[in-house]
LOGUSE-15682 format. One record per residue: residue in three letters; x, y, z of N, C-alpha, C in turn. Coordinates in steps of 0.1 Angstrom, whole numbers, plus 5000, padded with zeros to 4 digits. Atoms other than C-alpha are relative to their C-alpha. Layout:
<recs>
ALAXYZXYZXYZ
...
</recs>
This chain:
<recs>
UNK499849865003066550441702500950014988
UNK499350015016067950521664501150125007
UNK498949894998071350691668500550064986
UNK499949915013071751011647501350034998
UNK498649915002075351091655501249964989
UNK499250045012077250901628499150064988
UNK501149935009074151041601500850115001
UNK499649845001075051401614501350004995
UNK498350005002078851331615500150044983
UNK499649985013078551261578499550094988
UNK500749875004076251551569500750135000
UNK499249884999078751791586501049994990
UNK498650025007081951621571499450024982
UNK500649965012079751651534499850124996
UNK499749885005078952001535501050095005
UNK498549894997082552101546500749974985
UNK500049995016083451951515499450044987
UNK500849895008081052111498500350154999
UNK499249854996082552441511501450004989
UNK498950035005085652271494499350044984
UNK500550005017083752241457499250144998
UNK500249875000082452591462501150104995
UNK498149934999086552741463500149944982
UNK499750025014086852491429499150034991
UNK501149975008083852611411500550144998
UNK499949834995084552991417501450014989
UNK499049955001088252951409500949904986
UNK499450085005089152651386499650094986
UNK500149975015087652821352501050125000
UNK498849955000090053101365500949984997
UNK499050075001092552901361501050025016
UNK499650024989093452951398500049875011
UNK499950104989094852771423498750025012
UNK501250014989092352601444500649995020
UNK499150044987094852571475500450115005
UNK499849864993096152921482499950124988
UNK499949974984095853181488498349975010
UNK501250024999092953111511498750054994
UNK501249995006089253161512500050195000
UNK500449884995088453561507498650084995
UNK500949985007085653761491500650064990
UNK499749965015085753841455499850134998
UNK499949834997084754191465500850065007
UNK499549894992086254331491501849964999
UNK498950024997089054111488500649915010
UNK499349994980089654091529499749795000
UNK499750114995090453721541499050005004
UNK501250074993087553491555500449945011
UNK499450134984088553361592499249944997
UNK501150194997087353031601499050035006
UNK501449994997084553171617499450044997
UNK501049965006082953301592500349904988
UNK500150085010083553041570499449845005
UNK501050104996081452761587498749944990
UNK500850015014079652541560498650025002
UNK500950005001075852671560499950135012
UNK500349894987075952851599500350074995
UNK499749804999077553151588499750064987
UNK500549905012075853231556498150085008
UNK501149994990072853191582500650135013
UNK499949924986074753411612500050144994
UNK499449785007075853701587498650004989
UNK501149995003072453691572500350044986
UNK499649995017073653601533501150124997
UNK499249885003076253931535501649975004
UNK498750034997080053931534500050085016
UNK500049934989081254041572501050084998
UNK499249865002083654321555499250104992
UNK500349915011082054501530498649975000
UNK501650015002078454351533499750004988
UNK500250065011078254271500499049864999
UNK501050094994075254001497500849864992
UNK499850145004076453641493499149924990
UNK500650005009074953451467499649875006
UNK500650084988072853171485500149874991
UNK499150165005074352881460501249955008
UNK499250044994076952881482499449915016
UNK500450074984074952721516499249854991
UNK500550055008073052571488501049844990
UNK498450145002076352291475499749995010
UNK499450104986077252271511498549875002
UNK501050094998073652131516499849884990
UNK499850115009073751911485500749874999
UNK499450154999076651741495500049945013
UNK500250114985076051681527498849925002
UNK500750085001072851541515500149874990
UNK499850105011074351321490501049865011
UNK499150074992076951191515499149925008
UNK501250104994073651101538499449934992
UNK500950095012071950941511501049904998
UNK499150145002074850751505501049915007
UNK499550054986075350661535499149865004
UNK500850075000072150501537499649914988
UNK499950105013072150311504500849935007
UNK498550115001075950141510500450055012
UNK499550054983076550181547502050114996
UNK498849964999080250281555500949894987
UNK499850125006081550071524501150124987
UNK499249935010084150141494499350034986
UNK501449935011080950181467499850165009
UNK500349894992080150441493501150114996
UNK498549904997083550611494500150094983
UNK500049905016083650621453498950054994
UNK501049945004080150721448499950165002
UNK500249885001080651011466501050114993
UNK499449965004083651101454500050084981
UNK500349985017082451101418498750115000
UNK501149924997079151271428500750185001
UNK499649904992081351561445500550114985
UNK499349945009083351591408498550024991
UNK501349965006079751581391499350145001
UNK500549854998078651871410500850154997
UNK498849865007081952111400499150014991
UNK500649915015081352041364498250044996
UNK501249954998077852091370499350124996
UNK500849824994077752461384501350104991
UNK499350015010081052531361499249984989
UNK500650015014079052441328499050115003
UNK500849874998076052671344500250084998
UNK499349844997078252981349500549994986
UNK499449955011080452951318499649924985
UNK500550135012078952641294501649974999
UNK499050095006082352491295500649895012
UNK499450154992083552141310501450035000
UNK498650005000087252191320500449844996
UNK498950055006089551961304500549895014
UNK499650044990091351931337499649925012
UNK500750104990088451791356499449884993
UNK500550165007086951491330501049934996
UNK498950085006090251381316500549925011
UNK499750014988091851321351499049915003
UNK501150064998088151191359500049874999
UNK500550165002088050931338500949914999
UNK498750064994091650801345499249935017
UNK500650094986090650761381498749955000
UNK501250084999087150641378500049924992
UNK499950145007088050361354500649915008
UNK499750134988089150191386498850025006
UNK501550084995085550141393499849915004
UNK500150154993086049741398500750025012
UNK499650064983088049781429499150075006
UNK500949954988085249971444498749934998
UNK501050025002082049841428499849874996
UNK499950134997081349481430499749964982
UNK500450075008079349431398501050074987
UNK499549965015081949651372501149945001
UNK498750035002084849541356500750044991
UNK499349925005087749661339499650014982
UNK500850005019085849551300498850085003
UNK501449954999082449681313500650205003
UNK499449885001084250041324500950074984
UNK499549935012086450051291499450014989
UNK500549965011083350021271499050115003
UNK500449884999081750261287500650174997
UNK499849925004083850491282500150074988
UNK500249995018084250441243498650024995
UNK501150025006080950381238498950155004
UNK500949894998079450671259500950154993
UNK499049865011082150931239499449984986
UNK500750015012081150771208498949974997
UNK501249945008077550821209499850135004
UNK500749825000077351171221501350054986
UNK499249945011080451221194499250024987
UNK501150065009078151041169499350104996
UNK500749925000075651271178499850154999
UNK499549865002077251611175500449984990
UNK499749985016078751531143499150004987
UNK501349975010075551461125499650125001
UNK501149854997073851761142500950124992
UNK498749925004077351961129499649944986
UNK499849965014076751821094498350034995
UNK501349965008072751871091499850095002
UNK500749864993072252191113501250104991
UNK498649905007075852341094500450085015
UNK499949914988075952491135500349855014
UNK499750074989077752321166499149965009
UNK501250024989074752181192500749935012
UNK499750114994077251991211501150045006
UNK498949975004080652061227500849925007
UNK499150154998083351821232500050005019
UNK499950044987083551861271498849965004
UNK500950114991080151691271500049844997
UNK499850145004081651431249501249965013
UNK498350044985084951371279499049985009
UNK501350014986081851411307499949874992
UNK500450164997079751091298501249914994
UNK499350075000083050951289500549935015
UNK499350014986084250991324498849955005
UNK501250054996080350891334500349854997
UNK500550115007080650611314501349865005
UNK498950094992084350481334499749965013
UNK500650034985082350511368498949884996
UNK501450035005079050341351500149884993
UNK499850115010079850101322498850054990
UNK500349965011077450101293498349995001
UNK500949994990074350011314499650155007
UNK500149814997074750381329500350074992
UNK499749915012075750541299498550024997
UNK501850035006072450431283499050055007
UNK500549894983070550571314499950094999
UNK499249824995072550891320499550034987
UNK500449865013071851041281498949934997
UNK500750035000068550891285498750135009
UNK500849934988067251051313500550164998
UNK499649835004069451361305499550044995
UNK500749895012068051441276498750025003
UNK501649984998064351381285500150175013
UNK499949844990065251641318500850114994
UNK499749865011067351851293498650084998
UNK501749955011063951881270499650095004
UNK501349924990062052011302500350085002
UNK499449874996064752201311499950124987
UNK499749905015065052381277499050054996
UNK501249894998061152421276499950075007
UNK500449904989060952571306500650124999
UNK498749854999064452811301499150114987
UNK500649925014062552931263498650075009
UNK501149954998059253001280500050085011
UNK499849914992060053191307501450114997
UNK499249935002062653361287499550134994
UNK500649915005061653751276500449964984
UNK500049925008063153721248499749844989
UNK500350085002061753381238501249974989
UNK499050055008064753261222500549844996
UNK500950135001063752931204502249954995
UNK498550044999068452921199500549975013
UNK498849934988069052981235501149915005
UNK499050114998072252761244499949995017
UNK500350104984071752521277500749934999
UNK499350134994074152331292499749895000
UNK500750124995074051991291500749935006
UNK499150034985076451921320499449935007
UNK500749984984074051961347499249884997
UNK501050104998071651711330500849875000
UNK499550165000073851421321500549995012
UNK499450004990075351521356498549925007
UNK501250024996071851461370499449834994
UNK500550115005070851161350500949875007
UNK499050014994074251031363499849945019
UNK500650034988073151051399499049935004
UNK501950074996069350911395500949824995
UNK499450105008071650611378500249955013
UNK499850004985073250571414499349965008
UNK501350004993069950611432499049884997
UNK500950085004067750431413500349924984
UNK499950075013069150301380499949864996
UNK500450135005068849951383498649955001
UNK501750054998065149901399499150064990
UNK500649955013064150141370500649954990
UNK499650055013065549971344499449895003
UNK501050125003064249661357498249985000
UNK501249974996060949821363499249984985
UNK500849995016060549921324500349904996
UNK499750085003062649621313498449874999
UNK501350124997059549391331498950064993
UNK500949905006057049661315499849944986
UNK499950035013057849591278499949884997
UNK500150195006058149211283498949965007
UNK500950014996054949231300499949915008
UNK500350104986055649031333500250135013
</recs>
């Protein structure tokens, strides 16, 4: 009989933290503290007891509405919790209870801030990729195959090609396409990764950017062939499939092109 209860444990314990990156999403471009005063609504104000603040049940009990003011909750919020608690299961089952495991998620968790942050306002805080890529350049003590050269050229190397790449676009277009918190992102990408995931991550970004950017123009009224898109979300995204599947797809196309 397959036992589920360590699975669930770490589904719950994922989207409580996710509850957690919900509080820093909301409040860090604020410039508020993520620590107190607690959780409350941004409408009415009134304090959130602990029992209405249960990650996923109580957006489900109070049926998406704040329980002061009824104000309708915005259903991104059950939506993280589920995210991370499915990332935490997913990376549970890749790397077992293991210290890859511990820093994967931990980096994933800071992925999905700047993520839904870049969505809301198009800007990468400062405070969360600098810090970032301080601590995820100790990626060798967690991850067997990186090392402290393979992490410090990632991070040079993935800053200076998206830099690269915004300065040209800044001297042919005469107009900004680029902005430096996505050069610090795949820097910080590139201290978890090395240069192997760099390559990947604004690979895969950009192609799911693309899609993304056709799809945002064509369903936009006002077909706006300028409209500015984040590219947080995608290198955040490209970032993750890196994780998932980045090596058996690299060796997949790798074997592809040399025709074995």
């Amino acid at each position: 009989m397959i036992n589920y209860t360590l699975p669930l444990i770490l589904f719950i314990l994922g989207a409580c933290i996710g509850s957690f990156l919900n509080v820093c999403i909301f409040r860090i471009p604020q410039r508020v503290s993520i620590v107190f005063p607690g959780s409350f609504c941004p409408v009415c104000k009134k304090n959130i007891p602990f029992y209405c603040n249960i990650p996923i049940l109580s957006y489900l009990f109070l049926r998406g509405r704040c329980a002061g003011c009824k104000t309708r909750i915005s259903p991104r919020y059950p939506l993280i919790e589920i995210l991370t608690g499915g990332f935490c299961l997913f990376l549970f089952f890749k790397f077992g209870l293991t210290l890859p495991f511990l820093f994967w998620f931990a980096f994933i968790c800071v992925l999905l801030v700047i993520s839904f942050i870049d969505f809301d306002h198009q800007i990468i805080p400062d405070i969360i990729s600098l810090p970032g890529t301080l601590v995820f350049a100790f990626s060798p003590a967690f991850i067997p195959e990186m090392t402290i050269t393979a992490s410090l050229v990632g991070i040079f190397a993935g800053g200076g090609i998206l830099y690269t790449i915004a300065f040209l676009y800044l001297k042919l277009r005469k107009t900004q396409g680029m902005g430096g918190g996505d050069i610090k992102l795949i820097a910080m990408i590139g201290a978890a990764t090395g240069l192997k995931g760099i390559l990947f991550t604004i690979f895969t970004g950009s192609l799911i950017g693309t899609i993304g950017g056709i799809c945002a123009i064509f369903f936009s009224k006002k077909k706006n062939y300028q409209l500015k898109i984040p590219f947080g979300p995608y290198l955040s995204i490209g970032a993750i499939l890196y994780i998932f599947f980045g090596t058996p797809l690299i060796e997949w196309y790798l074997g592809t092109i040399s025709g074995y």
